[in-house]
N, C-alpha and C positions, 0 to 999 in steps of 0.2 A: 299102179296105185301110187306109188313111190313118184312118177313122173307129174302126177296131176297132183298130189301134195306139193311140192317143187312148184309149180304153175300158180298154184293159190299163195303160197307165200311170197312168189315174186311180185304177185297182182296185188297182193293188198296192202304195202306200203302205196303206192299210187292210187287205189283206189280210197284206201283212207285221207290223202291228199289231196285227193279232188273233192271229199264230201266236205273236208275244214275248209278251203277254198269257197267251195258255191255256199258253205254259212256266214261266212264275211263275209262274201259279195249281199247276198241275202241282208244282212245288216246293215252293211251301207245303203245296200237301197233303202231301207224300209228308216233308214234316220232322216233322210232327206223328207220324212211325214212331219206337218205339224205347223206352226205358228210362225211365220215372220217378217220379219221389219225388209223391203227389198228394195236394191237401188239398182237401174240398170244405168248401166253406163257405158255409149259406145264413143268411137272417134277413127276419123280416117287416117292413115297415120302413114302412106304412099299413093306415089301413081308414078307410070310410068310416061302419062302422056304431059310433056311439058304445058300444057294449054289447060291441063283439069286443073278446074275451080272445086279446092276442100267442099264437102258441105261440112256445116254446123255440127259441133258435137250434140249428139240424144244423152239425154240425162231424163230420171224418171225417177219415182219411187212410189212405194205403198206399201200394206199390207197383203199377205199371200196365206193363203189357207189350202196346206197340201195334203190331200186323202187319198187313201186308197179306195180305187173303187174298183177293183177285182184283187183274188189272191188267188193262186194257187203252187203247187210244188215248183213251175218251170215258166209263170207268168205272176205278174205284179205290176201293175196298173195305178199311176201315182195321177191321179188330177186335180187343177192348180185351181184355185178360187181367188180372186184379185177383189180385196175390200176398199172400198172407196170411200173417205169421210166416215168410217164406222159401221154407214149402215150401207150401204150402195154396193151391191155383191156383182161382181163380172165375171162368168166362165171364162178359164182362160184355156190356156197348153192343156196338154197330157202327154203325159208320156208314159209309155209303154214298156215293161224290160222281161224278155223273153230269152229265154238258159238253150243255148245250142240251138238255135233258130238256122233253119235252113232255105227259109222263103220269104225274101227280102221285095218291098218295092224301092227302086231308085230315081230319085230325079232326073227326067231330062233338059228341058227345059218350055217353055212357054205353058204352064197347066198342063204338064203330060208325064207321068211315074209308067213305070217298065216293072214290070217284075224281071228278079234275078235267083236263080236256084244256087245256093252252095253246097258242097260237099260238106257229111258230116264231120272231116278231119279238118276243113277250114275254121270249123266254129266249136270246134273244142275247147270245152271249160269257157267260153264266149258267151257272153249276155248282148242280143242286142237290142239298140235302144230305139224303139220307133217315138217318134212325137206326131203331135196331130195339131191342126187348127184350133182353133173354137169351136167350129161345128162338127167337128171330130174327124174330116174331111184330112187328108195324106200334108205330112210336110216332109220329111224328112228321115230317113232311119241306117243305121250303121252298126257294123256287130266287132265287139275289141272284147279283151280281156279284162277287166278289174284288177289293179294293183296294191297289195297290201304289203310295203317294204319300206324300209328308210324312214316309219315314221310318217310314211304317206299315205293317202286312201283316199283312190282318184282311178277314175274309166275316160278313156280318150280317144278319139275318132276321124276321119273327114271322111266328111261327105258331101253329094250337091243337095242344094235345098233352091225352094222360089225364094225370091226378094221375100225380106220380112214383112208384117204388116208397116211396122213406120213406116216405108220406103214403097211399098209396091203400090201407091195411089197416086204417089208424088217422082218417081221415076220410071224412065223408058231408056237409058242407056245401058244397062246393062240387065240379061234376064236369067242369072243362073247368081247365085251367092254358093262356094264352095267351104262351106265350114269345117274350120277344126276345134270340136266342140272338146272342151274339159271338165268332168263335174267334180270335183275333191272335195271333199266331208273334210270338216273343220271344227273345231274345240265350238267359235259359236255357231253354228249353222253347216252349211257348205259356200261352195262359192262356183258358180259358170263361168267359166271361161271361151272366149272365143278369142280365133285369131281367123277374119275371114276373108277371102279374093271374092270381088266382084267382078263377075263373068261375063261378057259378049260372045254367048254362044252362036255361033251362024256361021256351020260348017266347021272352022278353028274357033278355038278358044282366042280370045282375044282379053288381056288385064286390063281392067277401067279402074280399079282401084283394090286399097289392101284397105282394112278395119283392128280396130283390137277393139274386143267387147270384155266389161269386167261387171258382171250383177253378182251382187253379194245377197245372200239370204241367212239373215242373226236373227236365232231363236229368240222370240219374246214367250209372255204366259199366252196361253190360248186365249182367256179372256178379250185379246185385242181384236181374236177372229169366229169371235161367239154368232154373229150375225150371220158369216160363211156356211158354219158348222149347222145352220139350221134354218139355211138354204137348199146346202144340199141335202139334210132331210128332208128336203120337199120335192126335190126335182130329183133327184138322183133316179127313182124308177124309171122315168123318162127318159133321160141320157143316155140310161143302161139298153133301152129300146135303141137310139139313135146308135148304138156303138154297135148292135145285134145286127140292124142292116145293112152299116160298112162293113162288117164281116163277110157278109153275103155279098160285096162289091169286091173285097179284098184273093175271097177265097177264087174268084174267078180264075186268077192269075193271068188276065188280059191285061195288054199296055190301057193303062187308063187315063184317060183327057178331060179333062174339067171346064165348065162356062167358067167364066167370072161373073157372069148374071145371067137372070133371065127373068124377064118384062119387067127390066131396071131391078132387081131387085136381089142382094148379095146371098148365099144360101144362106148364112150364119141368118139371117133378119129372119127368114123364114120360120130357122128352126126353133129361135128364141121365142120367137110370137105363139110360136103351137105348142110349147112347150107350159103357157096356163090353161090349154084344152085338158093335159094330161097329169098335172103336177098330186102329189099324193097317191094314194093306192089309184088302179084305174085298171081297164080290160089291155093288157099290153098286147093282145095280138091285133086288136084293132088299132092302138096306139102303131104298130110297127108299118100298117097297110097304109097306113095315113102319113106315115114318115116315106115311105118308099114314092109314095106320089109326088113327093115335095122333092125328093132326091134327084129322080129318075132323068128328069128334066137336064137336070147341070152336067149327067154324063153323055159326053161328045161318042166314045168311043162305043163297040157294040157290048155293052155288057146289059143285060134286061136282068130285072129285080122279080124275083117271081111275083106272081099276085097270090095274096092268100086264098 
């Protein structure tokens, strides 16, 4: 009795430090919801090949309307709304943040993620952070710690990802980008940080170039992203559909290979278009049979989507 009193009061100082822990993290995440002003801004800033020609710095801005579109105790589901001119609404990113995640996909390179198993001592007290396309389709995902110290409040990572969208219609030199992504929460807003290598994967790694990416996201009133907020009121059921039967792609845990088209036509275009068949309440298991048809096509690898 004496030995297992002993056992519990060693356990619960750490065990109460892990629950203050995952509610900060929790916080953090859930600040980066909301309203704002966003500029992204990359630039090539190396290379080691004396003959690379810089490209041009990307500069960009807008409005961004970030929601939650799922909760739960050990998942939080942030998706990014991109307002254009006020009224003109873009689905953007998502990202994903999942507490001690053990089943990871990883980039390899040309359209093709691997799933990778972790132990659960590797991802302890670890949130990782998946991001997805537009069409909700794999980009990228990494599992770190969250740091709350010094005054700072900031999760940080590398990993491989595809060429971004800027880049992946207007380049063939290099087909792997190796990010090391920073998100830190800030008095206004937060702010992304990357610092990224441009990869020539084919057999060796081979540097074609280094980046610094600095997007800033400062809180404004929601009012700026009123037209977002009720957008996704309209579509969000549907999405919620489109994200149900990447699950059912994701949970395979097969190496997965992706078209970049097919009969000319990019999936995102697809799914945007089907997405006024089903917009407002609607039968979602027929909405999902209808998504699965449109999917099924762009995956190379043998993963089959049941039929309902």
């Amino acid at each position: 009795m004496k030995k297992t009193l002993l056992i519990i009061m060693l356990l619960s100082p750490a065990l109460l430090w892990a629950q203050k822990q995952k509610k900060q993290d929790v916080a953090s995440i859930k600040s980066m919801c909301g309203c704002y002003k966003v500029y992204f801004n990359f630039a090539e800033t190396f290379s080691p090949k004396r003959d690379y020609e810089f490209h041009e710095n990307y500069k960009s801005h807008a409005y961004e309307w970030v929601t939650m579109a799922e909760e739960d105790d050990d998942k939080l589901s942030l998706q990014h709304l991109l307002v254009i001119r006020d009224t003109m609404i873009i689905k953007h990113w998502r990202q994903d943040w999942l507490y001690e995640n053990t089943d990871l996909y990883t980039y390899d390179k040309d359209k093709t993620w691997k799933p990778v198993s972790l132990s659960k001592n590797e991802v302890k007290g670890q949130w990782s952070q998946k991001v997805y396309q537009v069409d909700d389709g794999p980009r990228y995902e990494g599992s770190a710690t969250w740091i709350h110290a010094d005054g700072r409040d900031y999760w940080e990572n590398t990993t491989d990802a595809p060429l971004p969208r800027r880049e992946y219609t207007k380049r063939d030199d290099y087909n792997v980008m190796k990010r090391r992504n920073r998100q830190e929460i800030t008095e206004e807003g937060w702010i992304h940080e990357q610092d990224n290598d441009k990869v020539l994967r084919d057999g060796e790694d081979q540097l074609i170039a280094q980046e610094k990416g600095w997007n800033t996201y400062t809180k404004v009133e929601d009012s700026k992203c009123s037209a977002a907020k009720a957008w996704w009121d309209t579509y969000s059921a549907y999405w919620a559909d489109v994200r149900a039967v990447w699950d059912e792609v994701y949970e395979s845990k097969k190496t997965l290979a992706l078209k970049t088209k097919v009969e000319d036509q990019f999936l995102y275009e697809q799914l945007f278009a089907l997405q006024e068949d089903y917009k407002g309440e609607h039968d979602s298991e027929k909405a999902k049979a209808t998504i699965k048809k449109v999917i099924q096509p762009y995956i190379e690898s043998d993963i089959q989507l049941a039929s309902n």
